[in-house]
C-alpha positions in Angstrom: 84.1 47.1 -121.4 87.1 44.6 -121.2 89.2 47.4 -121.9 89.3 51.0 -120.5 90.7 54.6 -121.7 94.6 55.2 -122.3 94.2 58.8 -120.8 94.5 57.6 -116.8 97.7 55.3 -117.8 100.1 57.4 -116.7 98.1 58.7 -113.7 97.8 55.1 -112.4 101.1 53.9 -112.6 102.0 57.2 -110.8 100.1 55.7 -107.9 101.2 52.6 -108.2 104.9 53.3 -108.5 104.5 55.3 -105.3 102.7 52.4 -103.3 105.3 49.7 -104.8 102.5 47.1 -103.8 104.2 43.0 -103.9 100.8 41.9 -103.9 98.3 42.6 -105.8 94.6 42.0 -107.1 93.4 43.3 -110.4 89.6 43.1 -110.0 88.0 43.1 -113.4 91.2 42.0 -115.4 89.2 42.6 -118.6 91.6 42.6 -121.7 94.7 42.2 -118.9 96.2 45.7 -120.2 96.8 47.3 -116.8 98.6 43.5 -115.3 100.9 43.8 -117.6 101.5 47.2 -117.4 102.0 46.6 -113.5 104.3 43.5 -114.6 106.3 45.8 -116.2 106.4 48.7 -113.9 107.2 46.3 -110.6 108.2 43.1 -111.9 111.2 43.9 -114.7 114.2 42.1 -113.8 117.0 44.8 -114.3 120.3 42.0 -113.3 119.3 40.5 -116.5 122.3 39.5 -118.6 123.0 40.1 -121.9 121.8 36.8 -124.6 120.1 35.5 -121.4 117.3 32.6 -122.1 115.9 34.0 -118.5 112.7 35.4 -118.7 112.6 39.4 -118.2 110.3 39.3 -115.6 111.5 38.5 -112.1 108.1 37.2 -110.6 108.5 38.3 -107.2 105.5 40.6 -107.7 102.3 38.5 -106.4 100.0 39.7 -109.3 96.4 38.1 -109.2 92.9 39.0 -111.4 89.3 38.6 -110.8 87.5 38.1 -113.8 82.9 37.9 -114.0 82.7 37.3 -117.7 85.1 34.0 -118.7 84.6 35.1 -122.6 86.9 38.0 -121.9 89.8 35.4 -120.9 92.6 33.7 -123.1 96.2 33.2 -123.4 97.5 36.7 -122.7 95.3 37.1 -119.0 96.8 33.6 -118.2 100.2 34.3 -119.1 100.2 37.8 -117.2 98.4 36.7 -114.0 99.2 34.4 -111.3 95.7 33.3 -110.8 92.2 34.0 -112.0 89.4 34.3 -110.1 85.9 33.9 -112.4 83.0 35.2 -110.7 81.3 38.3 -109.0 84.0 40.1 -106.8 81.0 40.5 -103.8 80.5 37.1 -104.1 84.2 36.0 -103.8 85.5 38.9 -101.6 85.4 36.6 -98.7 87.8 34.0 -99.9 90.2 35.9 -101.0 93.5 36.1 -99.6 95.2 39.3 -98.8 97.0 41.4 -100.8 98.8 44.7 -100.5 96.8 46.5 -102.7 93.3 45.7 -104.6 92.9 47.6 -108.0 89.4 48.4 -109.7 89.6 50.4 -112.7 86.3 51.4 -114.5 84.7 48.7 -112.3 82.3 50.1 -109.1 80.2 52.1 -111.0 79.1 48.6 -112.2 77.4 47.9 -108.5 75.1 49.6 -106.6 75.8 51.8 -104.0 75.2 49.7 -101.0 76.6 46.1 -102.2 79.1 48.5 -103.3 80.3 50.1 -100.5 79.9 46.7 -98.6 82.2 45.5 -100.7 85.0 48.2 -100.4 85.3 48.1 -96.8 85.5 44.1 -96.9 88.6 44.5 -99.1 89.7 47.1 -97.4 90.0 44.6 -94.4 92.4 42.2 -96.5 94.5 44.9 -97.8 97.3 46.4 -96.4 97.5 49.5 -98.7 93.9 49.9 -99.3 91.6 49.5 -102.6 92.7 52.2 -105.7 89.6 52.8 -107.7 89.2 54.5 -110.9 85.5 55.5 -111.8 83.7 57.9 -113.8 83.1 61.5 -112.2 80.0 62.2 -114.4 77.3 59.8 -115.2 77.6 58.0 -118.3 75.0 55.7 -120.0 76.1 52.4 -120.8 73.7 49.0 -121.1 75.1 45.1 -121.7 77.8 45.0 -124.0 79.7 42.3 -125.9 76.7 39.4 -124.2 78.0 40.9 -120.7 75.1 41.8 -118.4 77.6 43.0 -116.2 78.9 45.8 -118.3 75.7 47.8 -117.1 76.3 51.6 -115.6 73.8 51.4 -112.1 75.5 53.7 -110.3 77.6 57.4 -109.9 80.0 57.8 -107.1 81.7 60.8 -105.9 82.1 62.7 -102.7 79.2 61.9 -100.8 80.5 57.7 -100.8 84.1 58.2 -100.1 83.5 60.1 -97.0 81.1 57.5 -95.9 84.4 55.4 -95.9 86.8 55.3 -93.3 89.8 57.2 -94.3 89.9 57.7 -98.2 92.1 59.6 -100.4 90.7 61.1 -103.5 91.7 63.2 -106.4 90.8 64.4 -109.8 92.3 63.3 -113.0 90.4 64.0 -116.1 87.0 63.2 -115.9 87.7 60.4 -113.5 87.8 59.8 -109.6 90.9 58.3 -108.3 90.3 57.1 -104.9 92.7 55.1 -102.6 90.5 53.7 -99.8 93.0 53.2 -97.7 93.9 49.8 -96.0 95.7 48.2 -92.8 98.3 50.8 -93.2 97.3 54.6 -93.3 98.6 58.0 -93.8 100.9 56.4 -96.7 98.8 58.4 -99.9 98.6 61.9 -98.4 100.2 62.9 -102.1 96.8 62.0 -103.6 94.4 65.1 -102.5 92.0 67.5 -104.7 93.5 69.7 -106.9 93.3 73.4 -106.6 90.5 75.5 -107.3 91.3 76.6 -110.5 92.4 73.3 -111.5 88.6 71.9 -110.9 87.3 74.8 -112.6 89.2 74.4 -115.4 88.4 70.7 -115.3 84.5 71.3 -114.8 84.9 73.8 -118.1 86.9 70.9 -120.3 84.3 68.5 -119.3 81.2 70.5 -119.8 82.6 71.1 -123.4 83.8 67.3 -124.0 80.0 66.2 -123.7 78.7 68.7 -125.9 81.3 67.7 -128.3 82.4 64.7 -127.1 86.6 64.0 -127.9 87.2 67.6 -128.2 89.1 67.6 -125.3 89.9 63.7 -125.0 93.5 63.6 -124.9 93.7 67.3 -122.8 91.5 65.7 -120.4 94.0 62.8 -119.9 96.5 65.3 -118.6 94.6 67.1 -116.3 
């Protein structure tokens, strides 16, 4: 969908606040929610003065969107973004410049495993931090939505692909991966790791009971 759950928000501009990217690209910009969030996080400019007619945002933060269903685009994307790329991100991957971070949110388990993982260690290649990518832990159904083929569920990641990747950082957050696979630079995530034992039990427990009754446990989820 063009937008995504509020639950991870805080989790993800932990991440990003640690990694303090300058560039970055926002793969499947949807609604634009999480550009301006990282506007707003990395961008604000604090030397503002009082009754200025400057704008609040310094622009010194290289902030760029890939986009594979046009319709979702207006005003607000282009006014948040620097550019917009429309297309497939494995068909455009290639021409891309570099940037310091690539961000997909809710978007991988939208590929197949293998064009997939092709695709992450292409970016990975133009990136010096890495790619950070938010996907589902458990499966979850979803067809075309909203006249977007694209919104399909095909595939379920965990473990298994990130260790097929060359040095990737994962962790648990709700009922969500977040995975930094990591870029140019390494060793620079080593804060992002599993969480304990219990943790993943209690976790495991929370979900189990959130799909038998699903929003029981929505928002107690989002902090976990």
């Amino acid at each position: 969908m063009p937008r995504s759950s509020v639950y991870l928000i805080p989790a993800v501009l932990y991440v990003m606040g640690e990694l303090k990217p300058k560039r970055i690209c926002d793969i499947g910009i949807g609604c634009g929610k999480y550009g301006m969030l990282f506007r707003e996080l990395l961008d604000i400019n604090n030397e503002l003065e009082d009754h200025s007619t400057g704008s609040i945002f310094k622009r010194d933060l290289r902030l760029d969107g890939v986009e594979v269903y046009p319709n979702y685009l207006g005003p607000i994307q282009e006014a948040i973004y620097d550019n917009i790329f429309i297309g497939d991100i494995r068909d455009l991957a290639e021409q891309l410049p570099d940037y310091d971070l690539f961000v997909m949110i809710d978007i991988i388990e939208h590929m197949d495993i293998a064009s997939g993982t092709k695709l992450l260690e292409t970016l990975r290649s133009k990136s010096r931090y890495g790619v950070f990518i938010v996907t589902p832990i458990d499966p979850i159904e979803q067809e075309p939505l909203l006249g977007n083929e694209c919104e399909a569920h095909v595939s379920v990641w965990g473990k298994k692909q990130w260790n097929m990747l060359a040095t990737t950082r994962y962790t648990i957050v709700g009922n969500k991966w977040l995975v930094l696979v990591e870029g140019k630079e390494t060793g620079i995530a080593t804060w992002l790791r599993m969480p304990s034992l219990k943790r993943r039990c209690k976790l495991a427990y929370l979900r189990a009971v959130n799909a038998l009754f699903p929003g029981t446990y929505g928002w107690v989820l989002g902090q976990y």
